[in-house]
Wavefront OBJ file of the C-alpha trace (Angstrom):
o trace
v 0.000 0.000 0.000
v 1.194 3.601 -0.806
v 2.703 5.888 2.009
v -0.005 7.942 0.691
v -2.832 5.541 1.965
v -1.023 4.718 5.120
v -1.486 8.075 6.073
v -4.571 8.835 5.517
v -5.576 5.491 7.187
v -3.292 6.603 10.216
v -5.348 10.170 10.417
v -8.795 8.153 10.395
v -7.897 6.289 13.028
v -7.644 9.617 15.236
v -11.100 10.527 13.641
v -13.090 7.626 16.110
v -13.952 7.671 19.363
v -12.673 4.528 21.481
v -14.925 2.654 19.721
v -35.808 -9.568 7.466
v -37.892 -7.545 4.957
v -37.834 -6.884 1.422
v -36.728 -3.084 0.277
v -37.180 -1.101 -3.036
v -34.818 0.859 -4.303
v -34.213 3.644 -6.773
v -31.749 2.152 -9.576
v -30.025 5.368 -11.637
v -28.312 5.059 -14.793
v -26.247 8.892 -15.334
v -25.955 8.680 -19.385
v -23.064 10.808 -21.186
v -24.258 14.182 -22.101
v -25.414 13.799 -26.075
v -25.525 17.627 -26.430
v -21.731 18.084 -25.404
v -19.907 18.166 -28.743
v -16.946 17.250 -26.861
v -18.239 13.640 -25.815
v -16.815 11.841 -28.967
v -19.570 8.452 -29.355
v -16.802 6.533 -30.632
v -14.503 7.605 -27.483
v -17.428 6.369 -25.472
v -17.614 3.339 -27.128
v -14.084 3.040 -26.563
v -13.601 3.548 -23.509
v -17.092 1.235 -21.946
v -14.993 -1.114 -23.828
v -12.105 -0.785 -23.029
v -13.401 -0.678 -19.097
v -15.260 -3.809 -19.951
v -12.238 -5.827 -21.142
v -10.177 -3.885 -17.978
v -13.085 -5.672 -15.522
v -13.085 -9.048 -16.922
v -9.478 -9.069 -16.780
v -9.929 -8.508 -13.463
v -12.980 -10.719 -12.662
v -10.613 -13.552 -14.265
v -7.649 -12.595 -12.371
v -8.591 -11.904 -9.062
v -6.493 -10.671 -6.321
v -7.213 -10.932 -2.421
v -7.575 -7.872 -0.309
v -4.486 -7.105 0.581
v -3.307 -5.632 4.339
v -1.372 -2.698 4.712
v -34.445 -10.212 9.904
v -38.394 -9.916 9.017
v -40.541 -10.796 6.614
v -41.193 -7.960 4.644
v -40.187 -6.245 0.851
v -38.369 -2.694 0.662
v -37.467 -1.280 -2.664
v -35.197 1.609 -3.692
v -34.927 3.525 -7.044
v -31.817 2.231 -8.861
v -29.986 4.647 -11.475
v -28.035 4.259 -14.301
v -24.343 5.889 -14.775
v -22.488 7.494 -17.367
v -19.157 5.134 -16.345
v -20.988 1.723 -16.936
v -22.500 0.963 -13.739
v -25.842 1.588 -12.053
v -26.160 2.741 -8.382
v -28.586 2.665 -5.708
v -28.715 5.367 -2.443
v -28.544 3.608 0.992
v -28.509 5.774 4.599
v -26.201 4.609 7.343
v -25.165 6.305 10.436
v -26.835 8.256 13.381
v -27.978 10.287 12.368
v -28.803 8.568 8.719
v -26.027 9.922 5.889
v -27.317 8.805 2.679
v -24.610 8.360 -0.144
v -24.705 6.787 -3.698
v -23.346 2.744 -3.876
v -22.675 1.235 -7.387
v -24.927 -2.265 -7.526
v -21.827 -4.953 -8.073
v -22.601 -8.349 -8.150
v -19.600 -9.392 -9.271
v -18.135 -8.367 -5.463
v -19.099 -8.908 -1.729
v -17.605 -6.097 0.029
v -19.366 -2.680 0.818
v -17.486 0.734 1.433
v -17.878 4.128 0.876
v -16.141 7.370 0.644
v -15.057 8.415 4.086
v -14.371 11.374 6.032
v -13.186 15.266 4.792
v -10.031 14.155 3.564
v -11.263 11.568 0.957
v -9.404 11.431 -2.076
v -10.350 10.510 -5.000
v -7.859 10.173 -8.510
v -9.217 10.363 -11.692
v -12.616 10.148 -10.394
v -14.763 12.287 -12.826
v -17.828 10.894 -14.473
v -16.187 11.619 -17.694
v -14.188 8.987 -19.517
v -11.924 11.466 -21.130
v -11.510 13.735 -18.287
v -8.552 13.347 -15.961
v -9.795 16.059 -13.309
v -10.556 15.383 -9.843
v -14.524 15.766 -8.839
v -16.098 16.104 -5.635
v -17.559 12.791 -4.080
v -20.239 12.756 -1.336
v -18.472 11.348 1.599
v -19.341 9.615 5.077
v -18.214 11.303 8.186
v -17.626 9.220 11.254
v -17.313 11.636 13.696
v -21.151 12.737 12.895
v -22.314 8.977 13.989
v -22.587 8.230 17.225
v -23.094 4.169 16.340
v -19.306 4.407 14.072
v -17.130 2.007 15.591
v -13.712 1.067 13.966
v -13.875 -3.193 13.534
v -11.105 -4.892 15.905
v -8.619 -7.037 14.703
v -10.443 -9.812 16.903
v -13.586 -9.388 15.462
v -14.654 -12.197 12.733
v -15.938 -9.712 10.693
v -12.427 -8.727 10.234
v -11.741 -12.284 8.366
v -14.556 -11.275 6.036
v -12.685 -7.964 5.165
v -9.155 -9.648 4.231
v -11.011 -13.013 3.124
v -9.571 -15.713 5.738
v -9.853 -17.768 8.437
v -6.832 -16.222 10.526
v -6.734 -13.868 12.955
v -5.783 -9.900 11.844
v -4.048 -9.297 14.883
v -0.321 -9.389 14.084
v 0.885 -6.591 16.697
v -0.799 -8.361 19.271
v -0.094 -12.104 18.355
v 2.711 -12.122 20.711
v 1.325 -9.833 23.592
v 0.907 -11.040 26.957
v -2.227 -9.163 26.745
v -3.379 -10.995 23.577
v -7.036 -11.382 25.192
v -7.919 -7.615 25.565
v -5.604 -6.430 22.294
v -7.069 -3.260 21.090
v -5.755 -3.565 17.232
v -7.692 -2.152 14.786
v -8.834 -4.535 11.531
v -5.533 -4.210 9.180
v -6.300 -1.628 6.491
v -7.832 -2.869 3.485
v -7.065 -2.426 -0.866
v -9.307 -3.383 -3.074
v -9.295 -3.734 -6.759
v -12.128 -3.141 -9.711
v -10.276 -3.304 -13.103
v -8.953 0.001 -13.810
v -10.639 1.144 -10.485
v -8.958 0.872 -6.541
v -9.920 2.149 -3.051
v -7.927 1.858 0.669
v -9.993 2.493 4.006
v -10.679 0.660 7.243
v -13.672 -1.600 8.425
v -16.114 0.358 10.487
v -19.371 -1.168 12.470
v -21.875 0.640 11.391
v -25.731 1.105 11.468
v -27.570 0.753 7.909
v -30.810 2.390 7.837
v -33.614 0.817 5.194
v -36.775 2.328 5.577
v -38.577 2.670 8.663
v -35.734 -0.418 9.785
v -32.047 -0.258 10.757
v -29.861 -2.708 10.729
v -26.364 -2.462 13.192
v -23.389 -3.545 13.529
v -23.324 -3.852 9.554
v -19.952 -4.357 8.061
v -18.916 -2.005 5.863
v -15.282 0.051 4.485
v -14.441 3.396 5.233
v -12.536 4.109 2.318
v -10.114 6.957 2.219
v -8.232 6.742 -0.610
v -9.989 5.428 -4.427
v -8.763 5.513 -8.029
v -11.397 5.769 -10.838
v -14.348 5.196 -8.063
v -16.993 7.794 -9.227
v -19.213 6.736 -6.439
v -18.888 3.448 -3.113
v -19.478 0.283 -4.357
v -22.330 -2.254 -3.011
v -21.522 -5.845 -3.131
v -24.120 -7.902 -4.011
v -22.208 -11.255 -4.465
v -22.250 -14.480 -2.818
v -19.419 -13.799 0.106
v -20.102 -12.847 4.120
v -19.600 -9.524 3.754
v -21.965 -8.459 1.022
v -25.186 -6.733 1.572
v -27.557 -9.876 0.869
v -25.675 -11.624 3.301
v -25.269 -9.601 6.092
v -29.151 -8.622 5.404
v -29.703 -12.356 5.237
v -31.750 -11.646 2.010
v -33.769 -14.314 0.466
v -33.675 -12.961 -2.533
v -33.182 -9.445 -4.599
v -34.145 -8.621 -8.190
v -33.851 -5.314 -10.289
v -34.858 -4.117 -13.780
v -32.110 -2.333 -15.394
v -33.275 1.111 -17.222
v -31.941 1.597 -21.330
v -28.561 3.105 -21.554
v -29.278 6.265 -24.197
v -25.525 7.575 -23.242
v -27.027 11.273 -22.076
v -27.605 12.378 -18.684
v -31.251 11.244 -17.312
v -33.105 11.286 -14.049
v -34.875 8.450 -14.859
v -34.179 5.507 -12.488
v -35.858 2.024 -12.399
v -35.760 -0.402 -8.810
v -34.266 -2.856 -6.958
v -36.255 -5.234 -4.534
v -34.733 -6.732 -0.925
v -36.593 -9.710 -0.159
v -36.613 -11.404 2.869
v -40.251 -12.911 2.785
v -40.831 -16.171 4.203
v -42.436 -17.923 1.361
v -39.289 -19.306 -0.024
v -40.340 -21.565 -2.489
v -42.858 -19.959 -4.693
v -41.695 -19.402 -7.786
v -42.499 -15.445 -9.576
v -44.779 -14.638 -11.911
v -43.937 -15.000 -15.916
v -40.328 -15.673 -15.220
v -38.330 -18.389 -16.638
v -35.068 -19.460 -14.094
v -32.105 -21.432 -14.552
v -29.831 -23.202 -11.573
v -26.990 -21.438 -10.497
v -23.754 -23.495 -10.765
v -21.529 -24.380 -8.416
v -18.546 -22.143 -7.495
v -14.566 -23.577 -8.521
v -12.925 -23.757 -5.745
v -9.397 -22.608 -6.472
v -6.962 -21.309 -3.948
v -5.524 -17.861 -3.762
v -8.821 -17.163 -6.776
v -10.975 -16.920 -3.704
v -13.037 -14.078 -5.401
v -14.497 -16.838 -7.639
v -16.818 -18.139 -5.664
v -18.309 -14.736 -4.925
v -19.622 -14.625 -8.690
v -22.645 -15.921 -9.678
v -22.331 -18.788 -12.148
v -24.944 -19.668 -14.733
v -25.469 -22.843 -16.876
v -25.006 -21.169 -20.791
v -25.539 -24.343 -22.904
v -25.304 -23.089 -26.234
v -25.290 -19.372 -27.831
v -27.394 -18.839 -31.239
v -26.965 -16.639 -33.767
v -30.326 -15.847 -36.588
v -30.906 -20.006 -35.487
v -27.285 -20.967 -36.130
v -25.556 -22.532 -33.046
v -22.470 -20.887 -32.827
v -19.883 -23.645 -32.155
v -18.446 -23.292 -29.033
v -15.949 -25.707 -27.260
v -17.533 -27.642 -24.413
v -14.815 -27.116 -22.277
v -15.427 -23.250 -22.174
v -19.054 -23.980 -21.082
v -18.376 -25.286 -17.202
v -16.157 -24.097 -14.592
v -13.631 -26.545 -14.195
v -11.962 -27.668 -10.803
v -9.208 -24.863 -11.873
v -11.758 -22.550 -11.902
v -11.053 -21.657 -15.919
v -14.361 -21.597 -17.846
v -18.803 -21.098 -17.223
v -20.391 -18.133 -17.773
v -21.002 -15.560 -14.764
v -23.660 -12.758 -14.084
v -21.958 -9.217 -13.669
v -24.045 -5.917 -12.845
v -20.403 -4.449 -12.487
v -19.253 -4.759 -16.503
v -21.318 -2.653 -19.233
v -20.363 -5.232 -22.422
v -19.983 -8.778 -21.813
v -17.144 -10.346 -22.441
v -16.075 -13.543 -24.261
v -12.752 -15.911 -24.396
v -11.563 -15.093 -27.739
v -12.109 -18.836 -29.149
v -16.137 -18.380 -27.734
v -16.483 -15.031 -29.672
v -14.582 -15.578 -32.749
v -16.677 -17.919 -33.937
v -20.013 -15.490 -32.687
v -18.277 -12.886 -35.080
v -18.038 -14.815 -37.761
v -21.260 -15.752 -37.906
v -22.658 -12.121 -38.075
v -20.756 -11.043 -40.397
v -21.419 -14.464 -42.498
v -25.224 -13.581 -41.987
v -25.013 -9.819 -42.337
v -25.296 -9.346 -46.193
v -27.146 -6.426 -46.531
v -24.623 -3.902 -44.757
v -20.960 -3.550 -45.524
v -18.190 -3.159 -42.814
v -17.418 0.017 -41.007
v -14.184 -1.213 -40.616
v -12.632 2.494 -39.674
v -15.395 2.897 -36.621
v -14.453 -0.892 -35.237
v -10.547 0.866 -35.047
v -11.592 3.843 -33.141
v -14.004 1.891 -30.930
v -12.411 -1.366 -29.535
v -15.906 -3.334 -30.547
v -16.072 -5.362 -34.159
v -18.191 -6.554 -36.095
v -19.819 -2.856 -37.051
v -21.910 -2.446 -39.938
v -22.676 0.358 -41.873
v -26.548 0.982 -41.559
v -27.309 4.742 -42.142
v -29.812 3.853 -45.046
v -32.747 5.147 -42.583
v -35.091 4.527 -45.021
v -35.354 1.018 -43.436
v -35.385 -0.675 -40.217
v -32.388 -1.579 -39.321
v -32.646 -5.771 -39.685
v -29.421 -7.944 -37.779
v -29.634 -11.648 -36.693
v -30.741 -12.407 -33.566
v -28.625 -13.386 -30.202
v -30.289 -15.641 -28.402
v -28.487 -17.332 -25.274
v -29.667 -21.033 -24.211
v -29.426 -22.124 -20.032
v -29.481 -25.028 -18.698
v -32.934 -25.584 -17.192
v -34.906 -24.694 -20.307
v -34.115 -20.621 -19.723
v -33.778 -19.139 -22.980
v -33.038 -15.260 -23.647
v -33.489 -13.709 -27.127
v -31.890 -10.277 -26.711
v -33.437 -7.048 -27.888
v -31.114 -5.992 -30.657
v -30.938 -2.884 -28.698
v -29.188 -5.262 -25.765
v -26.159 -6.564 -28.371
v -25.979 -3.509 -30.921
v -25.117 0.091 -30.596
v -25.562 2.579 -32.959
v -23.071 5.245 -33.044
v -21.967 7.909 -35.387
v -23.735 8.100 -38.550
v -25.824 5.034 -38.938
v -22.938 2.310 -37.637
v -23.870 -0.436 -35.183
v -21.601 -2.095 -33.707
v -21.608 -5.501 -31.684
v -21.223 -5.005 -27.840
v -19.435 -7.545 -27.069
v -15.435 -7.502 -26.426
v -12.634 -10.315 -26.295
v -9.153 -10.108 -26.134
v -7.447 -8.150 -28.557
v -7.244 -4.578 -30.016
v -9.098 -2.078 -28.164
v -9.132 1.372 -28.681
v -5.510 1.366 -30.510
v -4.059 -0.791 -27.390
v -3.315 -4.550 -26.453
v -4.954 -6.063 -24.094
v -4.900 -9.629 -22.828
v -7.303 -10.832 -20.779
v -6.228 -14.604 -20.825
v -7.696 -18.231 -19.833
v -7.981 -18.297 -16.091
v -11.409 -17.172 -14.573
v -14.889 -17.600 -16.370
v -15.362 -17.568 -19.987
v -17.956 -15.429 -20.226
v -19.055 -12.742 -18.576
v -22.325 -11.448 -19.085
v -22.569 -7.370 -18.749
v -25.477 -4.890 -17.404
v -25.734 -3.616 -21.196
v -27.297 -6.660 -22.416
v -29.651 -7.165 -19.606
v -31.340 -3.646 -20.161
v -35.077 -4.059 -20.168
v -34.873 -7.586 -18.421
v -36.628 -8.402 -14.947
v -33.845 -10.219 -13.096
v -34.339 -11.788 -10.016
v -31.300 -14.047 -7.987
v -33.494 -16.229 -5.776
v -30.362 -17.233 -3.190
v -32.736 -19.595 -1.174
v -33.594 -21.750 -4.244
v -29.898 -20.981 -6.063
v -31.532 -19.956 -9.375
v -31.274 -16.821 -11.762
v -34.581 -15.910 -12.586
v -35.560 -14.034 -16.237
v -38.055 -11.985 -18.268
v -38.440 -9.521 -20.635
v -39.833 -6.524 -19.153
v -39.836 -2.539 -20.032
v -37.840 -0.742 -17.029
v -38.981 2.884 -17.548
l 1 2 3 4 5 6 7 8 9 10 11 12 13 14 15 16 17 18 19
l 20 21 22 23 24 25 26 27 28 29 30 31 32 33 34 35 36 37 38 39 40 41 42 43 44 45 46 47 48 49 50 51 52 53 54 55 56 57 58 59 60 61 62 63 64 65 66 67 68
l 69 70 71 72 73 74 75 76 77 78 79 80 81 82 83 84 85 86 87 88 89 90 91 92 93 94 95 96 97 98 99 100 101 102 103 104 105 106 107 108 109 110 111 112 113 114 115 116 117 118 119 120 121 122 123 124 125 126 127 128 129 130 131 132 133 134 135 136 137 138 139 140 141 142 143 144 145 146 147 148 149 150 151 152 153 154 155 156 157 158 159 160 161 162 163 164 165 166 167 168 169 170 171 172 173 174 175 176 177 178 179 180 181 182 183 184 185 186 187 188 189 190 191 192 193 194 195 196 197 198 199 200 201 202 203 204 205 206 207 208 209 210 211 212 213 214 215 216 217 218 219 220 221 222 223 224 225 226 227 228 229 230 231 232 233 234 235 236 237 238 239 240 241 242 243 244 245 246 247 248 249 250 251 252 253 254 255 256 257 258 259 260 261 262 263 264 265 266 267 268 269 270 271 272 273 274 275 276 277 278 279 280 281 282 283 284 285 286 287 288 289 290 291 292 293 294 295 296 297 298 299 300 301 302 303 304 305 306 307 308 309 310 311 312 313 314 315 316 317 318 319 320 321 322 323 324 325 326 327 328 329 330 331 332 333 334 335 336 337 338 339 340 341 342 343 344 345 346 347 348 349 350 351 352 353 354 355 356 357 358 359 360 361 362 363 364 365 366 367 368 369 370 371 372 373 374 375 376 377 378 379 380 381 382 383 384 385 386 387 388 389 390 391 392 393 394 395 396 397 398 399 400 401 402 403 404 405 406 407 408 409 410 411 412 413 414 415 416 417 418 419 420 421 422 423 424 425 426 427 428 429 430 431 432 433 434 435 436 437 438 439 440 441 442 443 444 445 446 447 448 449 450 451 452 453 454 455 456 457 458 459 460 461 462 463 464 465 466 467 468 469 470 471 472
């Protein structure tokens, strides 16, 4: 960790004293401003992509943290952002702070920007904008119910993902039974994104309900981090868990890339009928988790049985082997709110490209735009004297689940009259190299094709749950 971080996780320590139910929730996608001339589409386009490939990388390569109940449904507006992500407000502290939290299911840790002298690099909503913005931050020393997590505390385990104890400088006290260590610092990585804090105890107000002693990072110190992040993922430390949710669903709003107050929800559930399946939608079992040491993030992510991928009826031919998580934890398909495109292992989406472009033969190549934007294959499709008519993509699960995308969900139109295929690999993007490699999942299915899609994880019944549905 940085001397930088160090110190600012030495001056929050100062900062401290000696220290079921179903929610709805605003979701809030922030779009990219289509009236500034200075927000290039294809730079856009670029860089979602590029951010995209930067998050599976990471999602495939995953590094551990590193030191330095009632019966009841809430919901809460969720919104969509200009950087990829969609975010949700939650309130902790007493009295109640309410900040911003990026949905990630793809993680199981929750933090947010802490204290005055948060710092944030490279933090503006823009993509091609380097200056610093101002981030709503939490301030401990307003909360009487903050209390810094000890190094003794189990919840401390959760932080740094193990079974040992945190407390070095006390390991070989005589006084090892009242050591007063704080929980190590914590650093945390999200693709091109990172953030440094402590744990803090803290009370998480949902509705007319709170919720203490919830575990959650007081970060002081981010990279690229426009807003806190909100784990939603399968570990102890993420927000279903510690809510002991039975299940949560959300409906993500259309991306339009321009700034929008529009917002669609997100459900907690906690109910107690557990086995009741929900109206209209179709589910497939979630798959068991690799177990693979030092990938520990992997079984945080929410697997999916993909059985075969179609393009205009044509099964695209993919290796088996890419299909299931093996016992190295290399292959299967995962569900990530976290990534705008999806990504696919290059010998999964070569073939998928091919078989556009074999079955596109009423638009030529916009060879030029797939350069500039990091996605391919793009086709030239300005004649607006026509609807614009591409194969379909239509995704098989195990379980009988099928989804047959919007083209809207796998094809963005940019420029004059060029759609292009949202969907990145390893390779070329944006003028750059970048390899993403074999290890991890195969696939890794982004927010940008489940626009417009009721999606429900029902964790008591391990199934992914799916319909068509307008979100506005």
């Amino acid at each position: 960790m940085s001397s930088r971080v160090l110190c600012f996780v030495s001056l929050l320590l100062c900062i401290f004293p000696a220290i079921a139910f179903a929610l709805h929730l605003p979701l809030t996608l922030t779009h990219f401003d289509a009236n500034d001339p200075s927000r290039d589409p294809y730079q856009i386009l670029s860089y979602l992509a590029s951010s995209s490939l930067a998050r599976a990388h990471h999602l495939k390569n995953p590094q551990i943290t590193a030191t330095a109940t009632s019966d009841a449904t809430t919901t809460t507006p969720l919104f969509s952002h200009s950087y990829g992500g969609y975010s949700i407000s939650l309130s902790f502290g007493t009295p109640p702070q309410i900040l911003p939290f990026v949905m990630d299911t793809g993680s199981d840790f929750v933090w947010f920007p802490c204290t005055h002298r948060y710092v944030c690099k490279n933090c503006s909503f823009s993509p091609s904008s380097d200056q610093n913005v101002t981030i709503p931050s939490f301030i401990p020393k307003l909360s009487s119910s903050s209390r810094l997590v000890g190094c003794r505390n189990p919840k401390c385990s959760w932080v740094h993902h193990t079974n040992k104890t945190q407390c070095d400088e006390c390991r070989n006290s005589l006084t090892t039974q009242n050591c007063t260590q704080a929980c190590p610092p914590y650093f945390l990585l999200y693709g091109l994104g990172t953030t440094a804090g402590v744990a803090l105890s803290e009370t998480l107000n949902l509705g007319d309900r709170t919720v203490s002693n919830f575990l959650v990072g007081c970060s002081i110190f981010s990279s690229r981090q426009p807003a806190g992040i909100a784990g939603f993922g399968r570990g102890l430390p993420s927000l279903p868990t510690q809510l002991k949710l039975h299940k949560f669903s959300y409906c993500l709003i259309s991306r339009r890339f321009d700034d929008s107050p529009s917002s669609s929800t997100l459900i907690l559930d906690s109910t107690s009928d557990m086995d009741r399946k929900t109206n209209g939608l179709i589910y497939t079992p979630f798959i068991k988790n690799p177990i693979v040491r030092g990938k520990e993030a992997f079984q945080v992510y929410y697997y999916v049985g993909l059985r075969k991928i179609t393009v205009g009826g044509r099964r695209v031919k993919v290796p088996r082997k890419f299909l299931s998580p093996g016992k190295n934890g290399n292959g299967g398909t995962i569900v990530d709110s976290g990534s705008t495109f999806t990504f696919m292992a290059r010998e999964i989406f070569e073939p998928l490209a091919v078989e556009f472009v074999k079955q596109v033969k009423n638009y030529s190549r916009a060879r030029d735009v797939e350069v500039l934007t990091g996605l391919r294959p793009c086709f030239d499709v300005k004649d607006m004297g026509k609807p614009v008519e591409l194969p379909e993509l239509r995704l098989h699960f195990k379980g009988g689940a099928e989804i047959a995308l919007p083209l809207g969900n796998y094809f963005a139109v940019v420029g004059e009259g060029v759609a292009c295929l949202t969907v990145v690999t390893d390779g070329d993007v944006g003028g750059g190299k970048a390899v993403v490699g074999h290890s991890g999942p195969a696939i890794v299915l982004g927010s940008f094709q489940m626009q417009n899609y009721y999606v429900e994880y029902d964790l008591r019944n391990q199934r992914l749950g799916l319909k068509p549905q307008l979100c506005i």
